[in-house]
N, C-alpha and C positions, 0 to 999 in steps of 0.2 A: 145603810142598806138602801140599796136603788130599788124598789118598789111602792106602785102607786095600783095594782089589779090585785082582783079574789081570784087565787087559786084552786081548779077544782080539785073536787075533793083525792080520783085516783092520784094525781101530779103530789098531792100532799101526802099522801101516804109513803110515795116513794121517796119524799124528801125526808119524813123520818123526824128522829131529831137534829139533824144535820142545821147548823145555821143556814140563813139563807142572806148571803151578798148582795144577790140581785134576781130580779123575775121581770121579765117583758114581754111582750106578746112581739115574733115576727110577724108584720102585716101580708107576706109573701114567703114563699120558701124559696125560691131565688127573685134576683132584681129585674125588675122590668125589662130591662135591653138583654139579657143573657135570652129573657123567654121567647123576647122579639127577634134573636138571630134565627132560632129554633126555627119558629112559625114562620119565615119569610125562606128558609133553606126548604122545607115540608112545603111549602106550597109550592114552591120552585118547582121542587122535583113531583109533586105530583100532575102541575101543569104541563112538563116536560115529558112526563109517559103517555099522560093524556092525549097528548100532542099528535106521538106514532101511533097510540093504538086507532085514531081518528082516519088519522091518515092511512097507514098501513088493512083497517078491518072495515072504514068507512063503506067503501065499493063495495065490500059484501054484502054489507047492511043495507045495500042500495039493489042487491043481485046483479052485481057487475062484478069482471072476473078482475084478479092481481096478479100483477106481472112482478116477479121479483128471482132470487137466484140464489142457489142452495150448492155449495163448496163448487162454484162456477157452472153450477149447470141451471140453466134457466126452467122456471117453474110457474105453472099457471095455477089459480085456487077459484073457486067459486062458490055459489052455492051447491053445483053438483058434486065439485070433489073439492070436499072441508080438510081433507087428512093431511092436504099440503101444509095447512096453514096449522092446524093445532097445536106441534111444538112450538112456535112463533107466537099464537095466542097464549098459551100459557103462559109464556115469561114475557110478553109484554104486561098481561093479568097483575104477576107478581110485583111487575113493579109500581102499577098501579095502589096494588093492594098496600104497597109499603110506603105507597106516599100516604094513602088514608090513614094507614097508624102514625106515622111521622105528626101529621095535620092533627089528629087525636089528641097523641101525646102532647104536641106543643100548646094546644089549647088550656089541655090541662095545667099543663105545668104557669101558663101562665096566670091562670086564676088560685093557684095552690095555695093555700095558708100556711104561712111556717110555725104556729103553734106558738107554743109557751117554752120559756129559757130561764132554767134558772142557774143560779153560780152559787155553790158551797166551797168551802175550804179546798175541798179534795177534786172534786168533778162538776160537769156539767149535767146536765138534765133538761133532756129535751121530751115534749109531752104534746102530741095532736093527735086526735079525735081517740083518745083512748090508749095508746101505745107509747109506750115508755123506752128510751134510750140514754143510756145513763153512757157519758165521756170520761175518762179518770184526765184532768188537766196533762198529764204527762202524754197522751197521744198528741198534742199539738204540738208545735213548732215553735211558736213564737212571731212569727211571720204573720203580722196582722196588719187589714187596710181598714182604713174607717174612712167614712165620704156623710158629710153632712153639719150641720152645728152645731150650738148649745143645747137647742131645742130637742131635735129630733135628725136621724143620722142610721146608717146601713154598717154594721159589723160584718168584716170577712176576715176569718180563722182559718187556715189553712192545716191542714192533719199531717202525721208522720204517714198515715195509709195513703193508696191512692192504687193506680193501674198504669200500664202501660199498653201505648193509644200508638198504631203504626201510623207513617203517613209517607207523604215523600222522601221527605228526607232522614226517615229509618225511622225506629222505636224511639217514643220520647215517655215519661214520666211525668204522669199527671195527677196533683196531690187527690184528696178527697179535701172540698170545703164546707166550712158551716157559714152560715150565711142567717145572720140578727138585722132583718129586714125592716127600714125605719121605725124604729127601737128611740123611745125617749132617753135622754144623759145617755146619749152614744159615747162621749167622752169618760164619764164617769165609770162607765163596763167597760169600756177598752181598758180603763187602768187598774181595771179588777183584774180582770184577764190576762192582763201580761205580766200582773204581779203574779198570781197563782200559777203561772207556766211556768214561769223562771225559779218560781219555787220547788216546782214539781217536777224539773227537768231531769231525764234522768242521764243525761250524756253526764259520763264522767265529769269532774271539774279540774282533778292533772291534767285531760287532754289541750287545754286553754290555758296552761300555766306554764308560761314559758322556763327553761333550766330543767323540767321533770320529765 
């Protein structure tokens, strides 16, 4: 069994009598560069609405009129007549508004703790600040990355769930991951884990037997 940490006590309870393979603490709930695309995309865009609403509401804030054009027909706004401008302030507003959650969320996500991980026969059990998520090995894949050494190393688990994300070049499928963030005997949990998936798999095994 891969454990060197005290588990609290709710995490124990849900563990039951269920043996326990493995228990680690993930130092993060995702990897550091996933959270740094996050925060450098959210600042972007919210330095980028910043930008217009500067530019486009500055004047006013200064009591100077704006010159701009509404389905080709030229329009002036000022402090004396604002009604030109307030559909335009509004959703400049919003986009503002949604770089600050963007900037928010990435913050958080980057300081996020990924809790406590433990491996039984059957499932996974995942347990921060109180909430309990119990995996049956069978939702995963099999499809696992590991980055790191003897020491200590990042587990990615990729799931059977996931969403589909539009983009340019149409609807793609994007898994859902678990992520055992510099996790010590990363090597040793990986080959817990990919033994209990393969045990647990539930794809047929005629579909993989060639002649049936």
């Amino acid at each position: 069994m891969v454990e060197n940490i005290t588990l609290p006590d709710g995490l124990m309870n849900a563990i039951g009598s269920e043996s326990r393979e493995f228990a680690v603490i993930s130092k993060r709930a995702k990897p550091v560069g996933k959270s740094l695309v996050l925060l450098f995309f959210s600042v972007f865009w919210l330095a980028f609405s910043s930008f217009f609403v500067i530019v486009f509401l500055g004047p006013i804030f200064k009591g100077e009129e704006v010159h701009f054009s509404s389905n080709n027909v030229p329009v002036v706004a000022g402090p004396g007549n604002l009604k030109e401008i307030v559909v335009p302030g509004i959703i400049l507003g919003l986009f503002v508004l949604i770089g600050i959650g963007l900037v928010i969320s990435a913050v958080y996500q980057l300081f996020k703790k990924g809790g406590y991980f433990v491996g039984t026969p059957v499932r996974l059990i995942h347990f921060r600040n109180g909430n309990i998520r119990s995996i049956d090995w069978e939702q995963f894949t099999g499809d696992i990355e590991v980055r790191g050494n003897d020491r200590k190393g990042t587990l990615t688990l990729e799931m059977r769930t996931g969403t589909m994300v539009s983009g340019k070049g149409g609807s793609r499928y994007v898994p859902d991951i678990i992520y055992l963030y510099n996790i010590p005997d990363v090597f040793a949990v990986e080959q817990i884990c990919r033994r209990r998936i393969k045990e647990n798999d539930p794809t047929p095994t005629h579909l993989n037997t060639p002649g049936t």
